[in-house]
TIKOLSE-217607 format. One line per 10 residues: number of its first residue (from 0); for each residue y, x negated, z of C-alpha. Coordinates in nm, 3 decimals, decimal comma, padded with zeros to 5 digits, m for minus. Example, Ala and Ser with C-alpha at 12.3 -4.5 7.8 and 13.67 -1.06 7.14 Angstrom:
% residues 2
0 = m00,450/m01,230/00,780 ~ m00,106/m01,367/00,714
This chain:
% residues 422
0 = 17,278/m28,816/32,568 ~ 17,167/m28,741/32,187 ~ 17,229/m28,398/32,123 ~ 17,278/m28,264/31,778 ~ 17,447/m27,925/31,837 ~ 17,712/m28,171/31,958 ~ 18,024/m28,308/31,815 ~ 18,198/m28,601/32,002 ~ 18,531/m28,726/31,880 ~ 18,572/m29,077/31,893
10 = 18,739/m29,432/31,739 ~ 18,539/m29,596/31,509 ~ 18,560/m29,958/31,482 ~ 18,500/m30,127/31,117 ~ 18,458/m30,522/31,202 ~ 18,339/m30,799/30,983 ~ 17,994/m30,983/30,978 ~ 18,147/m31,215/31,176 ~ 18,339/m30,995/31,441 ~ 18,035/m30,764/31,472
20 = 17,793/m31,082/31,575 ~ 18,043/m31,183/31,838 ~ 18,096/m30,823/31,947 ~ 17,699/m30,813/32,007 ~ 17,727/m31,147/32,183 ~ 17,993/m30,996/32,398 ~ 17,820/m30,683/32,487 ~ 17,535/m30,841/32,592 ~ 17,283/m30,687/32,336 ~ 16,934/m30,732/32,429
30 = 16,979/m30,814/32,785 ~ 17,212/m30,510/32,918 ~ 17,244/m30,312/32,599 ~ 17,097/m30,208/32,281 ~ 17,211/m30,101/31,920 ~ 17,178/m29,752/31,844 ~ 17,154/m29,558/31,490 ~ 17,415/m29,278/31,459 ~ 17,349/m29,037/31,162 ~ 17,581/m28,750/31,083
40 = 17,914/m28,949/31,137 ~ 18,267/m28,844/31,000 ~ 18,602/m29,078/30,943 ~ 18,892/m28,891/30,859 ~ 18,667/m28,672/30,645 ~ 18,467/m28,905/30,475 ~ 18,118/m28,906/30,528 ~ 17,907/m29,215/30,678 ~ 17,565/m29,273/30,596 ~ 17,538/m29,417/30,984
50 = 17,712/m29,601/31,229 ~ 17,646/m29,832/31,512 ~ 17,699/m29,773/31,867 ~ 17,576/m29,974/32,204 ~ 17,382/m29,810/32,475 ~ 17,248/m29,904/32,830 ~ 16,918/m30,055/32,873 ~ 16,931/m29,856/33,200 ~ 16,980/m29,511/33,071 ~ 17,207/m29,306/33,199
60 = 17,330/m29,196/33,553 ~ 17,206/m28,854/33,628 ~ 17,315/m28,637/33,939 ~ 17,117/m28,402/34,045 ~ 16,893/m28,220/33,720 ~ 17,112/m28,410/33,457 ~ 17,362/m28,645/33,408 ~ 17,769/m28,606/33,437 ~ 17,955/m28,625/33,097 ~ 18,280/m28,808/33,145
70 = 18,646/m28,609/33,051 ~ 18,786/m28,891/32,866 ~ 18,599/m28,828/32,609 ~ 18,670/m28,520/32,374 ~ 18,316/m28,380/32,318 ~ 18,292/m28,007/32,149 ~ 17,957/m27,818/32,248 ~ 17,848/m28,027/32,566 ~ 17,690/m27,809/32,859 ~ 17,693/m28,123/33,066
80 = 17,960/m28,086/33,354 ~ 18,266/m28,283/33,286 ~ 18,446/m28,508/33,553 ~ 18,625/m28,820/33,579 ~ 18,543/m29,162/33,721 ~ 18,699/m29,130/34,023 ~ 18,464/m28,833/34,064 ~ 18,164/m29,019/33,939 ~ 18,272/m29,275/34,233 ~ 18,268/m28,999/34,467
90 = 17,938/m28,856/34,401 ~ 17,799/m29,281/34,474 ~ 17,949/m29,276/34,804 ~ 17,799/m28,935/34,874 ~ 17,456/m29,021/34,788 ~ 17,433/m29,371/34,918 ~ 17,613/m29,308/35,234 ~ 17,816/m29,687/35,209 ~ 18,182/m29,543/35,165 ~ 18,388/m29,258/35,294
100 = 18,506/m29,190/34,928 ~ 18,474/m29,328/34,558 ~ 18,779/m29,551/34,628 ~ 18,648/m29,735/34,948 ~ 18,286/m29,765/34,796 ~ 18,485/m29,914/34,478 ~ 18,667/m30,193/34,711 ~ 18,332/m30,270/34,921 ~ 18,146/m30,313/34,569 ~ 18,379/m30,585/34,461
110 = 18,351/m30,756/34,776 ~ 18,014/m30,775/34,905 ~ 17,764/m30,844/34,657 ~ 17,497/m30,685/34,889 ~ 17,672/m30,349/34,864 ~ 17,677/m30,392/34,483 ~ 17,290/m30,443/34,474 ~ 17,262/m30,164/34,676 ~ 17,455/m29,941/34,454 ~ 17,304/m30,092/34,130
120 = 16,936/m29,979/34,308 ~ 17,062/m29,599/34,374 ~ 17,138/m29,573/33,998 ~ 16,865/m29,709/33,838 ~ 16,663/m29,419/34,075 ~ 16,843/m29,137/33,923 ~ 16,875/m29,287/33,584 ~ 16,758/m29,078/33,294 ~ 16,683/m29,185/32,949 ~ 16,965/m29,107/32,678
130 = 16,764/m29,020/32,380 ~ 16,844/m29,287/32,173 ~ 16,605/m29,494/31,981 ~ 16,753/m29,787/31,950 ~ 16,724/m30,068/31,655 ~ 16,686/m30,426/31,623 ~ 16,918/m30,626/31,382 ~ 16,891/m30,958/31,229 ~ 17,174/m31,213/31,136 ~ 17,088/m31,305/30,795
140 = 17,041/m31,644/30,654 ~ 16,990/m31,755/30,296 ~ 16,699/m31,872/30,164 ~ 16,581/m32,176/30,001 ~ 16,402/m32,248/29,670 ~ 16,057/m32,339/29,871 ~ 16,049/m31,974/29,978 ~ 16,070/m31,847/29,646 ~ 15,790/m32,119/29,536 ~ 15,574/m31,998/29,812
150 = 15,564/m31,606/29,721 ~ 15,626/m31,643/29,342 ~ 15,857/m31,338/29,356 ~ 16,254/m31,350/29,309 ~ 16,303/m31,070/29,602 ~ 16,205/m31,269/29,898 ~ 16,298/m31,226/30,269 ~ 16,179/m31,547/30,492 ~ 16,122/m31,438/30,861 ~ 15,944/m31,610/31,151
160 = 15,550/m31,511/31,176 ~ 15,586/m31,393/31,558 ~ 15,891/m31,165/31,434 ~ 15,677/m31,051/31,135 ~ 15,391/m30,985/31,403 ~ 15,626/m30,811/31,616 ~ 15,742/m30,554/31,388 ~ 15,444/m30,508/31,215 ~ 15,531/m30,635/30,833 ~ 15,293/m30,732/30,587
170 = 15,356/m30,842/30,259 ~ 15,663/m30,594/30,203 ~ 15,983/m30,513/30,404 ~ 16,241/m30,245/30,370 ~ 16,579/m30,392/30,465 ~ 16,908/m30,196/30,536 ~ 17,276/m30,311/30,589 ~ 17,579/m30,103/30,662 ~ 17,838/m30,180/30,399 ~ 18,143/m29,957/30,415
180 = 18,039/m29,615/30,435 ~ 17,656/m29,640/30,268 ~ 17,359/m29,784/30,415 ~ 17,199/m29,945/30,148 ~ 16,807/m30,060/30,088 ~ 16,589/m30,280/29,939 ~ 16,282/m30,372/29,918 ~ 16,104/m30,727/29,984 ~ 15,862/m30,962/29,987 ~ 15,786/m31,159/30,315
190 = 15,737/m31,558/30,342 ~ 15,654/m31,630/30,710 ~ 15,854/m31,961/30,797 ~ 15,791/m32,079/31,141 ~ 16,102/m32,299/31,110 ~ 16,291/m31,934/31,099 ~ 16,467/m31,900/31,456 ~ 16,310/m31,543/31,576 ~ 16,635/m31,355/31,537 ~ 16,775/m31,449/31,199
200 = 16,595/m31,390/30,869 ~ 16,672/m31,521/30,509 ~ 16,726/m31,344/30,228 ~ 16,802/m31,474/29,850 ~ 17,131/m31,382/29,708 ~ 16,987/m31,094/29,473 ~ 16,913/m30,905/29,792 ~ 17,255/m30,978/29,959 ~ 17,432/m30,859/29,663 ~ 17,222/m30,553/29,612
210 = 17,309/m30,424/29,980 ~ 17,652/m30,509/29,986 ~ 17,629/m30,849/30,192 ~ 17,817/m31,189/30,131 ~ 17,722/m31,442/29,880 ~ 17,898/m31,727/30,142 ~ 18,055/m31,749/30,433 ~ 17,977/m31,824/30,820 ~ 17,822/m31,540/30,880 ~ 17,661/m31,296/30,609
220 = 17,576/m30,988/30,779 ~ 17,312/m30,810/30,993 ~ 17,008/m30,666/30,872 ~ 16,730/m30,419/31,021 ~ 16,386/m30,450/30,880 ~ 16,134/m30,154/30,795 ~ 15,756/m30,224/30,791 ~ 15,620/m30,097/30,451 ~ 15,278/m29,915/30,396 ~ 15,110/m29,860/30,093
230 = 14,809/m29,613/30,052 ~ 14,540/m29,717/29,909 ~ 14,551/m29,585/29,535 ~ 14,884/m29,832/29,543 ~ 14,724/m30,121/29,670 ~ 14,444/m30,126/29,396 ~ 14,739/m30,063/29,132 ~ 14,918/m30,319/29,304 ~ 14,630/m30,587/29,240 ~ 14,582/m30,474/28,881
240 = 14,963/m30,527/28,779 ~ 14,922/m30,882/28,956 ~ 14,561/m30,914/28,747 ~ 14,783/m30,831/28,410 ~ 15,105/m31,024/28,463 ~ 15,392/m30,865/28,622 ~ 15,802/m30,950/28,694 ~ 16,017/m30,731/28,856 ~ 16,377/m30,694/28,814 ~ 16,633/m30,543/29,083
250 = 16,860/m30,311/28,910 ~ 17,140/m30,083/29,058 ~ 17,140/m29,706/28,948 ~ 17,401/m29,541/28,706 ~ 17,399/m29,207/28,591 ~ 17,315/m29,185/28,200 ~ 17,481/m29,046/27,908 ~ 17,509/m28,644/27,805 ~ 17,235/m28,742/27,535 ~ 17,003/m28,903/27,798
260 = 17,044/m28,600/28,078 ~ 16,779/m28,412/28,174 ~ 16,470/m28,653/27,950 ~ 16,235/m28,861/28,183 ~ 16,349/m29,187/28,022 ~ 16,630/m29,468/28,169 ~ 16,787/m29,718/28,000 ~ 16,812/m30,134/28,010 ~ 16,959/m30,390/27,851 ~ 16,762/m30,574/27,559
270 = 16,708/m30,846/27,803 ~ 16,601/m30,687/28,081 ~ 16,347/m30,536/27,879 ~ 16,168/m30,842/27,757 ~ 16,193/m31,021/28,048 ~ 16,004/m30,720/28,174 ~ 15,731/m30,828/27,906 ~ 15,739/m30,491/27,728 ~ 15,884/m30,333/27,469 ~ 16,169/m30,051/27,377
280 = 16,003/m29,741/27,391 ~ 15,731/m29,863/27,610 ~ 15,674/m29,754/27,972 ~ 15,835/m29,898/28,314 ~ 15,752/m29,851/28,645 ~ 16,034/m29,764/28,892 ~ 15,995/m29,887/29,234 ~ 16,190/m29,736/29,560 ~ 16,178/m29,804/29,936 ~ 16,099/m29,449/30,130
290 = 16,200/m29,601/30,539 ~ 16,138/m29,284/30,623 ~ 15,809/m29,243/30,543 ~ 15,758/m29,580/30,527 ~ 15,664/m29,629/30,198 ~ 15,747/m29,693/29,832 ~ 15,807/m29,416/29,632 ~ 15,707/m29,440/29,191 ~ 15,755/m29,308/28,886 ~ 15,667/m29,380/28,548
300 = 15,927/m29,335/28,271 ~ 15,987/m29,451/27,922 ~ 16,207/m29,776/27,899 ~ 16,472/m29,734/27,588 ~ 16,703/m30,020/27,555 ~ 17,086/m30,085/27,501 ~ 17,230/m30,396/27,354 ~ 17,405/m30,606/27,593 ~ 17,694/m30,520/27,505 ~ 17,638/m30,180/27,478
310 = 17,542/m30,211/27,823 ~ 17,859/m30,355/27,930 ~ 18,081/m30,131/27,778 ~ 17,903/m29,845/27,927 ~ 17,953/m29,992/28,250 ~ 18,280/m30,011/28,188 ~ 18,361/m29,712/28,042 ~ 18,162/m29,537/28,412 ~ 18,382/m29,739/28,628 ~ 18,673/m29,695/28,426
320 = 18,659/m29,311/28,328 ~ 18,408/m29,188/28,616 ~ 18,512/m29,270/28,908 ~ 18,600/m28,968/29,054 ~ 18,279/m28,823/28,969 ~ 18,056/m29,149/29,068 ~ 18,056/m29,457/29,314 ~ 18,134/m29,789/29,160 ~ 17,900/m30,011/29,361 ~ 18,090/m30,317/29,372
330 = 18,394/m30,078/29,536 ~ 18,132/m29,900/29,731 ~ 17,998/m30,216/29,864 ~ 18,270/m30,469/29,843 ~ 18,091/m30,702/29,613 ~ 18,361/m30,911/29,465 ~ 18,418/m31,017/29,063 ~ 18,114/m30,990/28,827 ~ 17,821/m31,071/29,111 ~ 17,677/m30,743/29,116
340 = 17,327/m30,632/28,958 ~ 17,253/m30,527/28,594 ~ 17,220/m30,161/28,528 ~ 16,944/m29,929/28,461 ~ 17,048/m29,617/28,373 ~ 16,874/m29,335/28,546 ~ 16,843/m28,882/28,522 ~ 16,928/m28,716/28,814 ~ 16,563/m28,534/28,858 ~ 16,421/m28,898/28,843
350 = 16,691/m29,031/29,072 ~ 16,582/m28,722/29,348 ~ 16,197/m28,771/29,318 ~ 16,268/m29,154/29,411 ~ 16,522/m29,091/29,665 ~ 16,816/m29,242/29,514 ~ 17,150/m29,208/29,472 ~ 17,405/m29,393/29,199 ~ 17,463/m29,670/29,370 ~ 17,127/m29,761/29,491
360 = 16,850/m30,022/29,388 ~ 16,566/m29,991/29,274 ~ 16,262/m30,253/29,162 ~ 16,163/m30,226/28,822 ~ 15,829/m30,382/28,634 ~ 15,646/m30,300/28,312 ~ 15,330/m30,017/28,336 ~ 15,023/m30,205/28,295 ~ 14,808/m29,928/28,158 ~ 15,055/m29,863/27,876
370 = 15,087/m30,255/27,801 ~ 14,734/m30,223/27,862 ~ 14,669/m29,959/27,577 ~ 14,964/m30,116/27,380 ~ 14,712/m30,403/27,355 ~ 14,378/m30,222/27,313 ~ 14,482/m30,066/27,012 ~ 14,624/m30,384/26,866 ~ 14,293/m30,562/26,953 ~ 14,007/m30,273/26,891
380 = 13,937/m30,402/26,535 ~ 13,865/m30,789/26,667 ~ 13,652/m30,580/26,934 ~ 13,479/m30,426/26,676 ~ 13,423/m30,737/26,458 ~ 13,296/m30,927/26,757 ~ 13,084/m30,721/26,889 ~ 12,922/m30,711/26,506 ~ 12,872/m31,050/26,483 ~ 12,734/m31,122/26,848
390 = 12,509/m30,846/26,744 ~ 12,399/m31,007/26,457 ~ 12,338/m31,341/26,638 ~ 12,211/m31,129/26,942 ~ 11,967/m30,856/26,754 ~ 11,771/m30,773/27,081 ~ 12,029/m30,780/27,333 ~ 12,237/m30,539/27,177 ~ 12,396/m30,437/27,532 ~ 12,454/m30,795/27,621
400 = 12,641/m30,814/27,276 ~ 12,880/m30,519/27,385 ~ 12,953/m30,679/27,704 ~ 13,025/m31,061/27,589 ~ 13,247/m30,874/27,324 ~ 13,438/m30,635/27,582 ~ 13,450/m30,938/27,839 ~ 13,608/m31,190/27,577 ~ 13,858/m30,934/27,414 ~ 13,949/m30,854/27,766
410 = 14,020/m31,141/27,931 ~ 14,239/m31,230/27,573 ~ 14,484/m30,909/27,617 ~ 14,509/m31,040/28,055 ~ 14,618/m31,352/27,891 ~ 14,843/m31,201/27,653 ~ 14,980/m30,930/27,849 ~ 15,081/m31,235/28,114 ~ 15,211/m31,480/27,802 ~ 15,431/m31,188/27,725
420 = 15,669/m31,189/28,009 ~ 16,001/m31,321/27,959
């Protein structure tokens, strides 16, 4: 039964991609059990983000008002009556009058099928839900260049349409993986594939790196998938960026230097900043996954670069000197050699009003109204000088004049602003 005054102490099992799909094959999840989401979870002191557990599709047994807690297991803060199974056994043959005793009713069970129906028919009576919510995980697949053609965005997850339907997904996706002791998240774009088997979904090798999953192997890890909302106010900002020209880039968070602490600005590499088709000094949008809420959280923060090599040596230098104050990611999430994400560089106050912690990902693209008024002011003299000579070829339509002349230089920043990305 979930109870959160409750602390239960129990073996935890830490099993491979591979060993955890059998282990579900095994149990029977989806026909006789289902995952479940454990928050609040402790091994040998070290704090879990969550853990997996299996629970009955039939509840639980309950006797009398509530159920009977079981003494093998060493549970501090229970008010559920403790017994053994013997006694559990006991209390069958009680209630469904087909055995003197636990021990009989045991023996007839294994030999008459009937008997076992019959017992299997008293239970499900007096069973009582558990409290758990449970999840639904997907293996995970990579994906293939056609997906990536198909949305035009680097961050894709392909997924069947009936699954998509299922869960309610639209164009975006949170997805979460347990990966050591952090449940990591990501956000991304959907491409419905009907030639995607229902329970496996793809996802590019930017993803699987940025949540801690295998580049290769037989089997690369299970996923669960979060629908994503956005309000309204995001949609229409969401068009406009896609009006303007936009590329996003999936970065992992690092803390930033003393000099940078406490200043709503991050940092990126030289690169990363023109392929985000702005400029150092310019404005970025940061983009984070709320599955709580359901949502994406933003902010807005000035986008001051590093050289690449600056960059690397301060990524060095953090997982070299800092590592008892911060998680290295690729430790963190067992990514292996020099496959993990580039850095951006992020405050603490920023990192909290996104959600984050060092370690995380987070989508990054250029702000369009700042490239926007980057552009204005760089055009507002061949405005001007348009709009004179229309006017001048125009006399009595001076309105029309102002229009053809906002329309033109308009639609020449759109096509500038979109030239502009790397």
């Amino acid at each position: 039964m979930a109870n959160t005054e409750c602390t239960a102490n129990v073996f935890i099992t830490w099993l491979t991609p591979r060993q955890f799909q059998q282990m579900n094959r095994t149990e029977g999840v989806g026909t006789r059990y289902s995952i479940c989401r454990i928050v609040s979870v402790r091994c040998e002191g070290v704090k879990l983000d969550a853990a997996y557990g299996y629970a009955s599709k039939y509840g639980v047994a309950g006797f009398g008002s509530a159920p009977l807690g079981l003494n093998a297991f060493d549970v501090e803060g229970s008010r559920l009556e403790r017994v053994n199974q013997l006694a559990v056994w006991d209390e069958l043959a009680r209630e469904t009058t087909l055995g003197e005793n636990g021990v009989q009713l045991l023996q007839n069970v294994l030999e008459d099928e009937g008997l076992r129906a019959a017992v299997e028919g008293q239970l499900s009576k007096s069973a009582m839900d558990d409290g758990c919510n449970p999840v639904e995980l997907f293996d995970v697949d990579r994906t293939t260049a056609a997906h990536h053609q198909r949305r035009s965005q680097p961050y894709v997850l392909a997924i069947h349409p009936n699954t998509a339907r299922r869960l309610k997904l639209s164009k975006r996706a949170g997805v979460s993986a347990l990966s050591g002791t952090r449940e990591a998240n990501v956000l991304a774009y959907l491409v419905r594939d009907a030639k995607q088997p229902p329970g496996r979904v793809g996802l590019d090798q930017t993803i699987r790196s940025a949540i801690g999953l295998p580049r290769a192997g037989e089997a690369l890890g299970n996923v669960r998938l979060t629908p994503i909302r956005l309000t309204m106010g995001q949609w229409i900002k969401d068009k406009l960026s896609w009006i303007g020209g936009r590329r996003y880039l999936l970065l992992r968070v690092y803390p930033p230097d003393p000099p940078d602490i406490e200043k709503s600005l991050c940092r990126l590499a030289d690169g990363d900043i023109t392929s985000l088709g702005t400029e150092p000094g310019g404005r970025v949008l940061l983009l984070a996954g709320d599955l709580e809420e359901a949502t994406i959280n933003r902010e807005s923060v000035q986008a001051l670069s590093l050289t690449e090599s600056m960059a690397a040596i301060r990524q060095g230098h953090m997982r070299a000197t800092w590592a008892a104050r911060y998680p290295d990611a690729a430790k963190l999430l067992a990514i292996e050699g020099e496959n993990d994400l580039r850095a951006v560089w992020v405050d603490k106050d920023m990192r909290d009003r996104l959600h984050l912690r060092i370690g995380d990902v987070v989508l990054v693209r250029r702000s369009l109204p700042n490239a926007f008024l980057s552009q204005l002011l760089d055009f507002g003299v061949t405005l001007l000088a348009l709009t004179l000579a229309l006017d001048r070829i125009l006399p009595h339509s001076p309105w029309l004049s102002v229009s053809i002349g906002v329309a033109t230089t308009t639609a020449v920043m759109i096509a500038r602003l979109r030239s502009r990305l790397g």
